[in-house]
C-alpha positions in Angstrom: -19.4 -109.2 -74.0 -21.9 -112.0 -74.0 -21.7 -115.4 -72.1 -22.1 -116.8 -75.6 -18.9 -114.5 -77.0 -17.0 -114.9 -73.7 -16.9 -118.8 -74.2 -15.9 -118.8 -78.4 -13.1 -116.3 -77.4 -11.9 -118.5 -74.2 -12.3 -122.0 -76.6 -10.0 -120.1 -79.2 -7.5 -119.2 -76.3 -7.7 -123.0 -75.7 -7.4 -124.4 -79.2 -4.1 -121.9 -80.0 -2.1 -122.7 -76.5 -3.0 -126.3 -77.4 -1.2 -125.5 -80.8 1.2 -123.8 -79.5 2.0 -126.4 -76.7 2.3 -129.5 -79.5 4.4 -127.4 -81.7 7.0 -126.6 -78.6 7.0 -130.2 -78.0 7.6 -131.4 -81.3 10.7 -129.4 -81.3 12.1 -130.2 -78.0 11.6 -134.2 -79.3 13.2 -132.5 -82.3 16.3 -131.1 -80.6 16.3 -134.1 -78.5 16.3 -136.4 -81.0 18.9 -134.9 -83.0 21.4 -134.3 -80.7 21.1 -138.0 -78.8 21.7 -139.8 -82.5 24.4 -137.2 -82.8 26.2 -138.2 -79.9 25.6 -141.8 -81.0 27.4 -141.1 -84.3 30.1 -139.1 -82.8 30.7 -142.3 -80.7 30.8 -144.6 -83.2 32.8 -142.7 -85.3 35.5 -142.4 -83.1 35.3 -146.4 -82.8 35.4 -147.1 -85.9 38.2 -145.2 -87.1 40.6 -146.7 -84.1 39.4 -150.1 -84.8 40.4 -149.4 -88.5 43.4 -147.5 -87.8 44.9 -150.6 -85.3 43.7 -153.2 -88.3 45.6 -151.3 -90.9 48.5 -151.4 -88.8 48.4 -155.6 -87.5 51.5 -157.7 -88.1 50.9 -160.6 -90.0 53.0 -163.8 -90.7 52.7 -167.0 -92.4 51.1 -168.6 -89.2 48.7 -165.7 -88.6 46.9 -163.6 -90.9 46.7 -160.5 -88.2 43.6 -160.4 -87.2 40.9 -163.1 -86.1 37.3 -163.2 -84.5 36.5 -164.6 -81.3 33.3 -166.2 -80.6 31.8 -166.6 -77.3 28.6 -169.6 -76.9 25.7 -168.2 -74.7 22.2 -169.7 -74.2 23.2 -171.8 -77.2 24.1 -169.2 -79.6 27.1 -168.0 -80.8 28.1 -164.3 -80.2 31.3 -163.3 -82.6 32.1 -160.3 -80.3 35.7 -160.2 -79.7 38.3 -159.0 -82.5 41.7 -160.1 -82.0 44.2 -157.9 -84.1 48.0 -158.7 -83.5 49.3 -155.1 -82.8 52.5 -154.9 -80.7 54.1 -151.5 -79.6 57.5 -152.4 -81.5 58.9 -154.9 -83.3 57.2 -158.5 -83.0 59.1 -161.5 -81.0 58.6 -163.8 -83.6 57.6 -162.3 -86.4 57.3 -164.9 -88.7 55.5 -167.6 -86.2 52.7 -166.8 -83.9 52.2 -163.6 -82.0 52.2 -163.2 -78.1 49.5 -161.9 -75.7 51.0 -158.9 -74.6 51.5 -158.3 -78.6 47.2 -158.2 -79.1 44.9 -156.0 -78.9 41.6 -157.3 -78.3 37.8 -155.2 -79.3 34.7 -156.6 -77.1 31.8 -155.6 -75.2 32.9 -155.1 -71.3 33.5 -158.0 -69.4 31.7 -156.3 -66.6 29.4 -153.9 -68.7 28.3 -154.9 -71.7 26.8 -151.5 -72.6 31.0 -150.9 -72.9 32.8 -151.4 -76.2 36.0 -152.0 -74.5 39.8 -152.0 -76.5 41.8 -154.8 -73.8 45.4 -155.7 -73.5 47.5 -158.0 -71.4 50.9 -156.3 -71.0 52.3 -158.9 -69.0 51.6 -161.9 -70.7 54.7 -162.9 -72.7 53.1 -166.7 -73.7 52.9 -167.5 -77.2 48.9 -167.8 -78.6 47.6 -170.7 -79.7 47.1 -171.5 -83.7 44.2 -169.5 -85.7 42.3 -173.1 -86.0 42.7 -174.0 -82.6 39.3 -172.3 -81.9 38.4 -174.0 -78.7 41.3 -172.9 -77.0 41.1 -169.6 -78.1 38.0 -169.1 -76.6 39.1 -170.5 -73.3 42.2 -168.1 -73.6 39.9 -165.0 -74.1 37.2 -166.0 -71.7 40.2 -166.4 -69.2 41.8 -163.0 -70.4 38.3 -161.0 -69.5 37.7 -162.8 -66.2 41.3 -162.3 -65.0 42.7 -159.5 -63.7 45.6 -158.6 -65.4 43.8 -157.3 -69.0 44.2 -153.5 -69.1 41.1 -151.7 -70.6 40.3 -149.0 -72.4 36.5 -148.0 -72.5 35.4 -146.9 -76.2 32.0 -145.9 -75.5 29.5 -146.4 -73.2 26.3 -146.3 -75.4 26.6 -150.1 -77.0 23.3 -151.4 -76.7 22.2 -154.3 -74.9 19.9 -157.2 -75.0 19.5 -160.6 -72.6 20.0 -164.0 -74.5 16.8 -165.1 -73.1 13.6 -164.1 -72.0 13.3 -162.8 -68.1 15.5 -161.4 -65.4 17.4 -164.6 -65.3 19.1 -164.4 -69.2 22.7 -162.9 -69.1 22.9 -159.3 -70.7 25.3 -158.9 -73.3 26.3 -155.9 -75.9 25.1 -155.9 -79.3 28.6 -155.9 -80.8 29.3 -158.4 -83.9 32.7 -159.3 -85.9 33.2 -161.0 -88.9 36.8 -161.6 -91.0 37.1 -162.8 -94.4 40.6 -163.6 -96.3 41.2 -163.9 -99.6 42.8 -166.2 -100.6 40.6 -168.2 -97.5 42.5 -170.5 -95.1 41.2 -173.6 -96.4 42.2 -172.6 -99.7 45.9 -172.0 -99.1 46.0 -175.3 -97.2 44.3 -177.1 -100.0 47.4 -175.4 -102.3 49.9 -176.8 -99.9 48.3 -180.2 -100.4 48.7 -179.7 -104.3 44.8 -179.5 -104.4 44.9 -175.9 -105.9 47.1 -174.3 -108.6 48.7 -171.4 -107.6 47.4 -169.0 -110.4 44.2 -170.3 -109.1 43.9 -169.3 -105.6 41.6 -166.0 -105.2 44.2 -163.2 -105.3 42.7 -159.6 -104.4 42.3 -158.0 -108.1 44.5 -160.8 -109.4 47.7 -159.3 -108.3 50.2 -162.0 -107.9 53.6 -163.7 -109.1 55.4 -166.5 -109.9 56.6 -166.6 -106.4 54.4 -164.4 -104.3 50.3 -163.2 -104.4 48.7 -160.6 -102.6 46.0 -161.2 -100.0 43.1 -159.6 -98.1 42.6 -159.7 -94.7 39.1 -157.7 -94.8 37.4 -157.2 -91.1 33.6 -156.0 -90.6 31.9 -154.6 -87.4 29.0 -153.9 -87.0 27.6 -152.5 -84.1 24.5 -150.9 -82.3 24.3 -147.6 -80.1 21.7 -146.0 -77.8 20.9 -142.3 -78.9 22.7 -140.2 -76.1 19.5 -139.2 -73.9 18.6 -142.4 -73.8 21.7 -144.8 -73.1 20.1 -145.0 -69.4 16.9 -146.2 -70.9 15.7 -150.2 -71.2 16.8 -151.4 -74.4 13.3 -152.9 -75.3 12.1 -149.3 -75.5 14.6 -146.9 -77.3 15.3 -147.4 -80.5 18.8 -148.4 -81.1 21.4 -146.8 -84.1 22.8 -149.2 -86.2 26.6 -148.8 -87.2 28.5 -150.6 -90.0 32.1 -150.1 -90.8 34.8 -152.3 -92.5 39.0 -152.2 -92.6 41.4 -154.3 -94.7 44.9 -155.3 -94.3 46.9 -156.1 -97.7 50.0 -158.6 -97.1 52.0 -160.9 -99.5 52.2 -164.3 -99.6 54.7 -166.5 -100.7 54.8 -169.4 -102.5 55.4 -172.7 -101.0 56.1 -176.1 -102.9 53.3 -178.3 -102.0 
């Protein structure tokens, strides 16, 4: 062979192990790929259904629709991270007033990890919870409840992305976990039919199933959430990219009628 040949056969070597070697990587980032946002869904589908499965199941009463959202102020925004479903193990203490701690079961990032979606419950805690409105003390309650050291936790997943509220090593981390609740009828509209505001036939009834005495209502909750891909729930937030996670639950109950 010539010098000349020698070097186009050695550049052709070069240009197929080159080929070779981007092909073999693009399937191991393949594979990778694939089997980290499978782990992600498998997470979250596993979450999901027991958040459902424990809203399906929540007492309700005239004083508290079952389930509520919790928010938590950070930096000057509002995080709605904690769902609070009224689930005892048997039958309720009061179960046409207000529920008790040990009687909830509470959904939130961890306390301690916010990469953690954490289920929490405090079994010894017989005192009676304050009213849905009474928001501020609700979140005093709760922020007491995670900083305490009676709650009892059950980790969910550990792959819950996270984020700082502000910019820098000084902003607090927190878990990118979000509830929201909506009822239908609303609260302010069954109040403003106890005040004789609102007809009775005209409050919002789910499909417009109701009687002369009682209605049906929704209780519908939304979570949304966001997981790291399995290989990289180690990683910096900033730099993987995160999977996004939507799932929803409703509780059906009857109402009934009250004379203004």
């Amino acid at each position: 062979m010539t010098l000349l040949e020698l070097l186009i056969a050695i550049s052709i070597m070069a240009m197929v192990v080159g080929t070779l070697g981007a092909l073999a990587r693009g399937v191991q980032e393949g594979y990778t790929y694939t089997e980290g946002h499978g782990t992600a869904t498998q997470h979250a589908r596993v979450v999901l259904e027991r958040i459902s499965a424990t809203v399906r199941e929540a007492t309700t009463s005239p004083e508290f629709p079952g389930v509520l959202v919790v928010s938590e102020e950070d930096g000057g925004w509002e995080f709605p991270d904690t769902l609070v479903i009224w689930h005892p193990d048997g039958p309720p203490a009061d179960p046409a007033g207000l529920p008790r701690y040990n009687e909830l079961v509470m959904y939130c990032p961890g306390p301690a990890l916010p990469n953690r979606l954490v289920e929490m419950t405090v079994p010894g805690d017989t005192r009676t919870v304050p009213p849905p409105e009474s928001t501020s003390q609700w979140e005093t309650e709760i922020e007491a409840i995670k900083s305490g050291s009676r709650r009892r936790t059950v980790m969910l997943t550990d792959l819950l992305r996270t984020g700082r509220v502000e910019e820098g090593a000084l902003g607090s981390l927190r878990g990118a976990a979000r509830f929201a609740v909506r009822l239908r009828p609303s609260q302010e509209e069954w109040q403003a039919f106890k005040d004789g505001e609102i007809d009775f036939d005209d409050l919002a009834w789910v499909q417009g199933i109701y009687g002369s005495q009682t209605g049906l209502r929704q209780v519908w909750v939304r979570a949304e959430l966001q997981l790291m891909p399995g290989d990289q729930a180690a990683a910096d937030s900033a730099s993987a990219t995160p999977v996004p996670v939507l799932g929803s639950a409703a509780l059906y109950y009857e109402m009934e009628r009250e004379t203004p």
